[in-house]
C-alpha positions as CSV (number, residue, x, y, z in Angstrom):
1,X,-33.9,40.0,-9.1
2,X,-32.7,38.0,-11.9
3,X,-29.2,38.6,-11.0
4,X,-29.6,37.2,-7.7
5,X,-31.6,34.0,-9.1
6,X,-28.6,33.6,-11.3
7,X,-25.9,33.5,-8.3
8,X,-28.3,30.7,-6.5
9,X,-29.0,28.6,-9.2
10,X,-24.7,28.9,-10.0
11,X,-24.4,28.0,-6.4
12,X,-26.4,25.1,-6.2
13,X,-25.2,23.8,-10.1
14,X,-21.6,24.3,-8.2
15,X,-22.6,22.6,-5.0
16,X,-24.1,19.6,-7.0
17,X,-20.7,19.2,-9.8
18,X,-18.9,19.0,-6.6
19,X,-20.8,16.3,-4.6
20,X,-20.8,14.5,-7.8
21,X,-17.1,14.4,-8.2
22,X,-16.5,13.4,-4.9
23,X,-19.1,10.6,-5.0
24,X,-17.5,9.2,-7.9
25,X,-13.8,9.6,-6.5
26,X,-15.5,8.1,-3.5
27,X,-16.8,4.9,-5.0
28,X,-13.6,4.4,-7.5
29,X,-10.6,5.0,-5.3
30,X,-10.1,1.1,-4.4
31,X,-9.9,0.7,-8.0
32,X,-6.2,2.5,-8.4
33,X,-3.4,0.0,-9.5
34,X,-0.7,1.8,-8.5
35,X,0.8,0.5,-5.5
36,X,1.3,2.5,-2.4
37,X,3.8,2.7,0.4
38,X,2.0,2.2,3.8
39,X,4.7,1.0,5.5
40,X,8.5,2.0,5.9
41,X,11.6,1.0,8.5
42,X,14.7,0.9,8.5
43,X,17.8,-1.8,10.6
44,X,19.7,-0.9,13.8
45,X,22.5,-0.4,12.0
46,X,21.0,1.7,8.6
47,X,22.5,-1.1,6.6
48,X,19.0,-2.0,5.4
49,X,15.6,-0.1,4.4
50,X,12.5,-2.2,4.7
51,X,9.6,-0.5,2.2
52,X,6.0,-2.1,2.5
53,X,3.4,-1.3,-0.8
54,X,-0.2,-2.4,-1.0
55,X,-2.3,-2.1,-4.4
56,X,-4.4,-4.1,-7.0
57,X,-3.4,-4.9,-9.8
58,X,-6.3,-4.9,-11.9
59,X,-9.7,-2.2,-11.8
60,X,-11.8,-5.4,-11.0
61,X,-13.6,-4.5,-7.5
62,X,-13.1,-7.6,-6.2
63,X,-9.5,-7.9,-7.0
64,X,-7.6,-9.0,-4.2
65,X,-4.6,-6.3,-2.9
66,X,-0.9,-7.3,-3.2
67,X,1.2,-6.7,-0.2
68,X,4.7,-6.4,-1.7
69,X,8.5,-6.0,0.0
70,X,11.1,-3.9,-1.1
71,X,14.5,-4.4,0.4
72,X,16.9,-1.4,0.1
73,X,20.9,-1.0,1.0
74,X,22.1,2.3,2.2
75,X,22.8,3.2,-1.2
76,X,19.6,2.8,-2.1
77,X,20.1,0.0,-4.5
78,X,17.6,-2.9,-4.8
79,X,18.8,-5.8,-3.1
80,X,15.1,-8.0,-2.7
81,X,11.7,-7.7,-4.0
82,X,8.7,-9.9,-3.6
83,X,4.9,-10.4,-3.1
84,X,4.3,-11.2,0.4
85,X,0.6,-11.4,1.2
86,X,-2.1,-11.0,-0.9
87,X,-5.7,-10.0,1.6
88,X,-9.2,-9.5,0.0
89,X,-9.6,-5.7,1.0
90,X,-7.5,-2.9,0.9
91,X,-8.3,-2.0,4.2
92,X,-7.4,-5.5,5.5
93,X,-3.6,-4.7,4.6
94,X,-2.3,-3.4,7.9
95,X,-3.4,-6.3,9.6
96,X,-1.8,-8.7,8.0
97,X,1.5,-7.0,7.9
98,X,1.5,-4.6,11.1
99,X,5.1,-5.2,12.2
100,X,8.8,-5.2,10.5
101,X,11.4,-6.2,12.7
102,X,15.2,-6.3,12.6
103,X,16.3,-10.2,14.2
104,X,20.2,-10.4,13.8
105,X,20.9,-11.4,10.3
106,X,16.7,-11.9,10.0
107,X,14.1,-9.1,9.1
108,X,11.1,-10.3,9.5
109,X,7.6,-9.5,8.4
110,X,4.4,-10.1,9.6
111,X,1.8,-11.3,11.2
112,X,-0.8,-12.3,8.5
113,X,-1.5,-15.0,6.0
114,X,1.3,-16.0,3.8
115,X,1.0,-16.5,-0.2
116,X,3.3,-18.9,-0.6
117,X,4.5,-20.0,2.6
118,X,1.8,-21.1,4.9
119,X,0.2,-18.9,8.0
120,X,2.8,-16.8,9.8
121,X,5.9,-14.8,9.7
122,X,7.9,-14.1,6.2
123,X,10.9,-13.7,7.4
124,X,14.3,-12.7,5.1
125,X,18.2,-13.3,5.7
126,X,19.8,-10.1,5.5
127,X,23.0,-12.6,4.6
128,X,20.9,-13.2,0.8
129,X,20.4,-9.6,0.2
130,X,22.7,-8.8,-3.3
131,X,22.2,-4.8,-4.2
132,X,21.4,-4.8,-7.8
């Protein structure tokens, strides 16, 4: 009998450990810095690869999330890098960037609501890109 008492009472200690851990991983996840790629493409012509990241950049809950651009060549060499958008939730990210699109010597980015540059669409000359 007390054997049996043991293996329930190890069962529900086990159950509860693991509700807890996934409460907490639950309720901290927005608060990872690192940024993450939610969003990838690449030009007509492979010349370019277009690389989207969201993330915060602090553990502050209402920290807003950094939409940032990374331009690649085929090499795979950095030719542009930038903040794009900054939204309010992480959630809100796909929204305001949802598109990447390949415009003759353009790429272009967007809808959403611009950091720097007003509402619309951030749009970058392929003819400026300078692998690194």
């Amino acid at each position: 009998m007390a054997s049996k008492r043991m293996k329930i009472t190890l069962v529900v200690v086990a159950s509860v450990a693991i509700i807890f851990a996934a409460s907490i991983g639950y309720m901290f996840w927005p608060l990872d810095t690192r940024a993450h790629l939610y969003k990838s493409d690449t030009s007509p012509d492979g010349v370019w690869t277009v690389n989207l990241y969201r993330g915060k950049r602090s553990h502050d809950l209402l920290a807003p999330v950094y939409i940032s651009v990374q331009v690649t060549d085929r090499a795979g060499k950095l030719a542009y890098a930038d903040d794009v958008y900054i939204v309010d939730a992480f959630r809100q990210a796909p929204e305001y960037c949802s598109y990447i699109e390949f415009a003759g010597n353009e790429i272009r980015l967007g809808p959403g609501r611009m950091y720097a540059d007003g509402p619309g669409v951030r749009v970058i000359k392929t003819a400026d890109l300078k692998p690194k």
